[in-house]
NULO-10753 format. One line per 5 residues: number of its first residue (from 0); for each residue y, z negated, x of N, C-alpha, C, CB. Coordinates in steps of 0.001 Angstrom, whole numbers, plus 500000, padded with zeros to 6 digits. Glycine has a CB too. Example, Ala and Ser with C-alpha at 12.3 -4.5 7.8 and 13.67 -1.06 7.14 Angstrom:
% NULO-10753
0> 494310/492200/513190/495500/492200/512300/496700/492200/513200/495527/490954/511308 ~ 497750/492920/512850/498940/492860/513670/500030/492130/512900/499402/494275/514084
END
This chain:
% NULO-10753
0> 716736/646145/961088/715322/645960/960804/714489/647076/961435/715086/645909/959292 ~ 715316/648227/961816/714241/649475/962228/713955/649145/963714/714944/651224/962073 ~ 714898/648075/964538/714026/647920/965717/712621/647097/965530/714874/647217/966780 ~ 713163/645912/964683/712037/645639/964647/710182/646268/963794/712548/644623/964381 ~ 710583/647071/963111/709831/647817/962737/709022/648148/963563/710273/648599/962285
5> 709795/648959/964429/709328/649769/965739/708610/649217/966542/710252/650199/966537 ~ 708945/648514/967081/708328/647626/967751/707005/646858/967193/709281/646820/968027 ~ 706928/646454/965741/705430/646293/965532/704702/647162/966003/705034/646232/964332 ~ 705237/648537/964973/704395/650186/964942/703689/650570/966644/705943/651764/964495 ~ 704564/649718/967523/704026/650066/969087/703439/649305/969378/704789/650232/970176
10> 703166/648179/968785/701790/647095/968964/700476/647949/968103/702173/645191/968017 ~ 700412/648306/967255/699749/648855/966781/698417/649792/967226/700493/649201/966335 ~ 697840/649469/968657/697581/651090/969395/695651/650771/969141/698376/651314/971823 ~ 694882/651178/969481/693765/651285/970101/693528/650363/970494/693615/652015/970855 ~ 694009/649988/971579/693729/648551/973089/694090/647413/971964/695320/648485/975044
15> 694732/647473/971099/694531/645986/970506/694074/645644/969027/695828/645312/970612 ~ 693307/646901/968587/692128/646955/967492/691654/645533/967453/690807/648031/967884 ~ 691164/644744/966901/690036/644044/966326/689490/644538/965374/690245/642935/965967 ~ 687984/645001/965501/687239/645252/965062/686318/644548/964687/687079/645849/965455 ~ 685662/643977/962831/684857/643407/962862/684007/644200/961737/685218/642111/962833
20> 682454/643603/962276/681117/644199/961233/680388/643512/961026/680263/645192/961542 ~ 680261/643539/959692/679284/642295/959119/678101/643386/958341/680297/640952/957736 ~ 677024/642784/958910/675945/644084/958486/674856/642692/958993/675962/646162/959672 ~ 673776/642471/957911/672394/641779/958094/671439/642219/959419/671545/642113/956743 ~ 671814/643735/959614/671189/644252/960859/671882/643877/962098/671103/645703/960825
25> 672979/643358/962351/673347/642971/963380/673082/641522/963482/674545/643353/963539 ~ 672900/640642/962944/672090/638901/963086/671815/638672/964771/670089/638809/962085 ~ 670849/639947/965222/670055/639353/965972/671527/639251/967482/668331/640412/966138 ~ 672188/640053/967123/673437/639935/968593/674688/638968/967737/674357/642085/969273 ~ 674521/637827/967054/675464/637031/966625/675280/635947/967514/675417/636723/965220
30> 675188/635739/968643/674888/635165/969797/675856/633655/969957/675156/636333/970953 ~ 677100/634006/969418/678183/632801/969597/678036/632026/968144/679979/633438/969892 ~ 678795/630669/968066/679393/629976/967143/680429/629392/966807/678993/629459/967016 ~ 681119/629896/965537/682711/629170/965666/682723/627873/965650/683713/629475/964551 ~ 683427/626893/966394/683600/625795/965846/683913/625152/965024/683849/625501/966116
35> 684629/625566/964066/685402/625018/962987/684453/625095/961633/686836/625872/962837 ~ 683862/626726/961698/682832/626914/960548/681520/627191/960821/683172/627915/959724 ~ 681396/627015/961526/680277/626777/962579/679167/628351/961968/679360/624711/962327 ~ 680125/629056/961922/679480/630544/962005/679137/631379/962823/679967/631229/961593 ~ 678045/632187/962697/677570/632782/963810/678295/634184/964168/676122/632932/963609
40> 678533/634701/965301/678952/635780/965453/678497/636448/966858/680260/635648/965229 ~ 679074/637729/967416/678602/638069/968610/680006/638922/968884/677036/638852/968628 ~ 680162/639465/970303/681146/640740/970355/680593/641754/971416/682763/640290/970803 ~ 680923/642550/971049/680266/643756/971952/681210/644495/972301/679240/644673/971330 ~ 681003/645216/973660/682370/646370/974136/682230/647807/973075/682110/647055/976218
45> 683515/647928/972928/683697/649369/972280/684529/650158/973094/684332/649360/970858 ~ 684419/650232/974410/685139/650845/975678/685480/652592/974965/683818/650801/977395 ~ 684196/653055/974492/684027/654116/974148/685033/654699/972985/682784/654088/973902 ~ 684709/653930/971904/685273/653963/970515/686665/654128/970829/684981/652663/969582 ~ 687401/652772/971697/688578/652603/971516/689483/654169/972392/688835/650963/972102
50> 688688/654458/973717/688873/655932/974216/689014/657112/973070/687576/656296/975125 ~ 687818/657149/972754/687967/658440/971275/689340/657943/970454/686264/658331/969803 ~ 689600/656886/970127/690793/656675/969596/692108/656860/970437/690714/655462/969129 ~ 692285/656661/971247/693300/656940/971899/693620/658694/972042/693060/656187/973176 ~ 692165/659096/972358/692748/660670/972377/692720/661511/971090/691905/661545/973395
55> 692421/660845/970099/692328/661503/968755/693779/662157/969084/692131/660405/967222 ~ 693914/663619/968235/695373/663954/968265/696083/663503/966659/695512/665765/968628 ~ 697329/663683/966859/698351/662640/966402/698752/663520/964730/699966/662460/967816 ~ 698370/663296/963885/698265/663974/962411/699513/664655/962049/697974/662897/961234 ~ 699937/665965/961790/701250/666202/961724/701949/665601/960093/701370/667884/962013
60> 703145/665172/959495/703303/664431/958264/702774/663011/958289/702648/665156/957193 ~ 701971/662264/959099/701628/660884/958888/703036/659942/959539/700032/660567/959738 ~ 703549/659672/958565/704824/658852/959486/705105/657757/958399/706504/659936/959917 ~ 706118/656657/958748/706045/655640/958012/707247/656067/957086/706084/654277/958789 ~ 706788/655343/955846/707936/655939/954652/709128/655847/954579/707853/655547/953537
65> 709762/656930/954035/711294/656660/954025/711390/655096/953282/712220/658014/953039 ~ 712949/654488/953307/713488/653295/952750/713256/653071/951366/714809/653248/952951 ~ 712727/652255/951122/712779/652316/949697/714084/651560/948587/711435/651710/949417 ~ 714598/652671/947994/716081/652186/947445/715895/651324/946750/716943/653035/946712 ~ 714563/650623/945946/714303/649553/944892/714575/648082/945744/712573/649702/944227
70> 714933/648368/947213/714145/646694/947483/715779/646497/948053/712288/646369/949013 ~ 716119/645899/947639/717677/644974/948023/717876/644320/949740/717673/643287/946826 ~ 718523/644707/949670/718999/643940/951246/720028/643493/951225/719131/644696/952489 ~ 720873/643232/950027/721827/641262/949990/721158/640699/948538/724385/641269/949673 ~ 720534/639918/949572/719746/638757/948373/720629/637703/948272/718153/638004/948827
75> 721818/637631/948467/722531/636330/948118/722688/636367/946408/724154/636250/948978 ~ 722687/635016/945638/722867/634804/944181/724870/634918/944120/721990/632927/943645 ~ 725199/635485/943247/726595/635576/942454/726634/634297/942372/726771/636369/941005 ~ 727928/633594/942436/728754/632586/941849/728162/631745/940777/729885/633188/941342 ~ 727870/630842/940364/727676/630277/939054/729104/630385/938534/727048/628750/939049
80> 728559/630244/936953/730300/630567/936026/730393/631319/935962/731633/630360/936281 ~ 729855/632601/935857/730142/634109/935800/729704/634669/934433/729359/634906/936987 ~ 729159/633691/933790/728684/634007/932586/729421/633736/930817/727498/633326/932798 ~ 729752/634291/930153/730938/633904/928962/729679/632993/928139/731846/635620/927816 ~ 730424/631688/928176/730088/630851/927302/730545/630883/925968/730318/629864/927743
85> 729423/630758/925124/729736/630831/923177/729471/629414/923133/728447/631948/921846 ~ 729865/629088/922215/729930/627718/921316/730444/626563/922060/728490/627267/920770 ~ 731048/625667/921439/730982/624448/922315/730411/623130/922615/731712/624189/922295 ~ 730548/622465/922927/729735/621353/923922/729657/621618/924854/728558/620975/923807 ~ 729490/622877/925578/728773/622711/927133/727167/622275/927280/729614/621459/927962
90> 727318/621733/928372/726177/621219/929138/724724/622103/928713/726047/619518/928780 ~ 723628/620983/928325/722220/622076/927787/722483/622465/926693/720703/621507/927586 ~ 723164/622479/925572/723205/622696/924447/724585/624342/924249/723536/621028/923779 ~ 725000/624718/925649/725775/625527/925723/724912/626542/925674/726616/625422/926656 ~ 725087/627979/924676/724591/629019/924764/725344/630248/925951/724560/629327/923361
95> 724681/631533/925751/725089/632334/926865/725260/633562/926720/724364/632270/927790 ~ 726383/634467/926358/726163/635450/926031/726794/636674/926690/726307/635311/924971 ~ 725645/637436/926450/725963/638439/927353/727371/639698/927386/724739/639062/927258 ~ 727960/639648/928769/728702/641083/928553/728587/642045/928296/729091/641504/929082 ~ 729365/642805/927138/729088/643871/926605/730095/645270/927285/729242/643517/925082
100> 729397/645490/928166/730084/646739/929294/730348/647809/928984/729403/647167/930339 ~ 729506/648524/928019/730358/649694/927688/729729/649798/926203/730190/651161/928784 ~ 730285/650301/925196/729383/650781/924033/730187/651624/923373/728823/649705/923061 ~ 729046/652700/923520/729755/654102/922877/728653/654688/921847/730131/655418/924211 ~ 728885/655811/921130/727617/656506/920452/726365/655840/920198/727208/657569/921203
105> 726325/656511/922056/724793/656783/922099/724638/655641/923646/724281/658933/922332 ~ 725137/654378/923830/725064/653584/924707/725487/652551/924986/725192/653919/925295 ~ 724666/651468/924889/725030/650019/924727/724606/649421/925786/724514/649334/923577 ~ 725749/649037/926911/725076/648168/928134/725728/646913/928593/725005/648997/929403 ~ 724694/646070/928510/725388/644548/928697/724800/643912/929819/725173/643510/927419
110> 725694/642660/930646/725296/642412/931637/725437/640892/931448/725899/643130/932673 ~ 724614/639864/932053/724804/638421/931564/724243/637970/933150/723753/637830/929908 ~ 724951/637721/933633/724850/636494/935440/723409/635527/935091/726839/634781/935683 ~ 722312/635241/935853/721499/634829/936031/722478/633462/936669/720496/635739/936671 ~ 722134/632093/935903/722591/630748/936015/721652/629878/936443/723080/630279/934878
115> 720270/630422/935875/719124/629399/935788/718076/629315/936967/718332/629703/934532 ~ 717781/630950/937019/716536/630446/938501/717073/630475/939584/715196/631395/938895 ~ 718255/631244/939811/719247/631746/941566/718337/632289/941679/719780/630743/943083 ~ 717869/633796/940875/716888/634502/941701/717348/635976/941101/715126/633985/941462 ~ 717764/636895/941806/717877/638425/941364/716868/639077/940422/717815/639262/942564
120> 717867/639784/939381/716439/640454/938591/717365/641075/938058/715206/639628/937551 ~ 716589/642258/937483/717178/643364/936267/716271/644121/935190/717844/644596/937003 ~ 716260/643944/934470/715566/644144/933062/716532/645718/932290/715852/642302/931930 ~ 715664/646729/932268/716168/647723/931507/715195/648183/930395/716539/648797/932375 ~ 716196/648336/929160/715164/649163/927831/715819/650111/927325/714714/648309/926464
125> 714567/650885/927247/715479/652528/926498/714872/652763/925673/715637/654038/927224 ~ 715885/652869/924759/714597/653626/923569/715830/654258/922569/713196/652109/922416 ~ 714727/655425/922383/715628/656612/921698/715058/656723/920169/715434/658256/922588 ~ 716366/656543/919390/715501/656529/917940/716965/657298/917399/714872/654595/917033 ~ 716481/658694/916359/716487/659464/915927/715384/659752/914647/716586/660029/916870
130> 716463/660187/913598/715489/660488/912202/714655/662029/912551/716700/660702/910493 ~ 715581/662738/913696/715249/664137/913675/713593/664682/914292/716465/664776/914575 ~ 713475/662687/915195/711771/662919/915381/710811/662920/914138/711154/661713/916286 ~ 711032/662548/913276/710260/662220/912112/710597/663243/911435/710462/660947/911422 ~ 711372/664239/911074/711732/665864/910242/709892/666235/909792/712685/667573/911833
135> 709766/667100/911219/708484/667113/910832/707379/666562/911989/708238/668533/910406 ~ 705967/667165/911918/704849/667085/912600/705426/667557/913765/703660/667773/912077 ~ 705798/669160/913926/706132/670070/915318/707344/668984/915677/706738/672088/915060 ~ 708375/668200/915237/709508/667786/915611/708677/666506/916321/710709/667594/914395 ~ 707553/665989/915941/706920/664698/916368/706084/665132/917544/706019/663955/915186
140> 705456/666007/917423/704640/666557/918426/705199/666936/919724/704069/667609/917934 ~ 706931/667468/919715/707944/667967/920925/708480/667021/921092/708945/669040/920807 ~ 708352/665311/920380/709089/664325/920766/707903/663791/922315/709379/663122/919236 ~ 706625/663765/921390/705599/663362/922217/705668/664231/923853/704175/663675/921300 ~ 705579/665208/923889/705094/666061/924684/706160/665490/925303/704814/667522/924431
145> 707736/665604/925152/708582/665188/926124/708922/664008/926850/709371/665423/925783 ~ 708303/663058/926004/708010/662035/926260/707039/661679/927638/707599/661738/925142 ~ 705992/662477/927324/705253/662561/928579/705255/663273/929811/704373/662755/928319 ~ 706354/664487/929692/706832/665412/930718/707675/664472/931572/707669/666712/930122 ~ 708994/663664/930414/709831/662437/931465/709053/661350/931875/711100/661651/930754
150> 708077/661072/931633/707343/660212/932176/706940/660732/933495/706319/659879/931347 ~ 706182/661898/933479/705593/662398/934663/706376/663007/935655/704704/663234/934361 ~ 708062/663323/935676/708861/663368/936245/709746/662410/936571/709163/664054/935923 ~ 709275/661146/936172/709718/660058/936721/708808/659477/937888/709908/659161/935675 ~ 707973/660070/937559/706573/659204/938415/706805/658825/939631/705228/660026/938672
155> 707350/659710/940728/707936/659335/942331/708650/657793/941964/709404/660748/943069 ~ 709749/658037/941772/710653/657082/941189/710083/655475/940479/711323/657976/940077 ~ 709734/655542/939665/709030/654793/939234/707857/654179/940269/708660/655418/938171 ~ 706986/654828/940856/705964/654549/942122/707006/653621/942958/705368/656159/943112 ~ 707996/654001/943375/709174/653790/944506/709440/651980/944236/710925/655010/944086
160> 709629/652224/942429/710199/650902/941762/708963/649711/942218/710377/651123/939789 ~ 707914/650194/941525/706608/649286/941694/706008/649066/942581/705744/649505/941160 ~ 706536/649468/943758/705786/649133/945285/707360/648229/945685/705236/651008/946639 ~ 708352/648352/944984/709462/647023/945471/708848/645766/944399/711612/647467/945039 ~ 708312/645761/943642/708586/644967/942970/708501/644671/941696/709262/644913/943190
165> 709054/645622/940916/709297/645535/939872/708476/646726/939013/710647/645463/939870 ~ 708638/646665/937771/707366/646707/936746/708287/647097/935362/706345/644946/936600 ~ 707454/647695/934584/707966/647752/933352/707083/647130/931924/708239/649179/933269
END
């Protein structure tokens, strides 16, 4: 994919800008009409503009972003049947329940095969519950605060997630 990347990024230049301005003060040079919407327009040379652009110098740090690890590159769907069926009958009346992958203490993680749309997804919930937040006020107040420190040290990460896609 990075040739082709590249290769947009080098279409990209000056010489093949389209530039458009819609301003009430320009009316009087809308000289042409589209056919289709039969709107008025005009074009004018920007010989100049597009020069200053070309020699602008080149920003040091402006580059295109690293990969982003949220966005998948094998979109093929798993197998149907991968999922442990409860009860019997089958067919629509068959329920579906999920694998239970590890459960220890302090961690319960289960995994259940998507049967229904053939479409990738992953759903995560965390939540931390402890009597020792509720002790006191200061014990509620250092739950809060940390709460919002891992939040805000997730933030890259999280940004990373929600520009692939996905959401919480």
């Amino acid at each position: 994919a990075e040739p082709l990347v590249r290769s947009i990024l080098e279409g990209l230049t000056p010489q093949a800008a389209v530039v458009k301005l819609t301003a009430r003060e320009l009316a009087p040079l809308a000289t042409r009409v589209e056919p289709v919407y039969s709107a008025s327009y005009g074009e004018m040379p920007i010989g100049r503009e597009v020069a200053a652009w070309s020699a602008a110098p080149r920003l040091d740090g402006l580059a295109v972003p690293p990969p982003n690890r949220f966005i998948p590159t094998d979109l093929s769907i798993k197998a149907r049947g991968a999922s442990t069926a409860q009860g019997g009958g089958g067919g629509a009346a068959r329920r579906v329940k999920p694998a239970l992958l590890l459960n220890t203490d302090s961690v319960r993680l289960h995994f259940l095969q998507d049967e229904r749309f053939g479409r990738p997804k992953a759903f995560a919930f965390v939540s931390l519950r402890t009597p020792q937040l509720y002790e006191s006020a200061a014990a509620a107040a250092q739950a809060e605060l940390y709460a919002a420190l891992l939040s805000d040290a997730l933030q890259d990460v999280t940004y990373q997630a929600a520009r692939a896609g996905l959401s919480a």
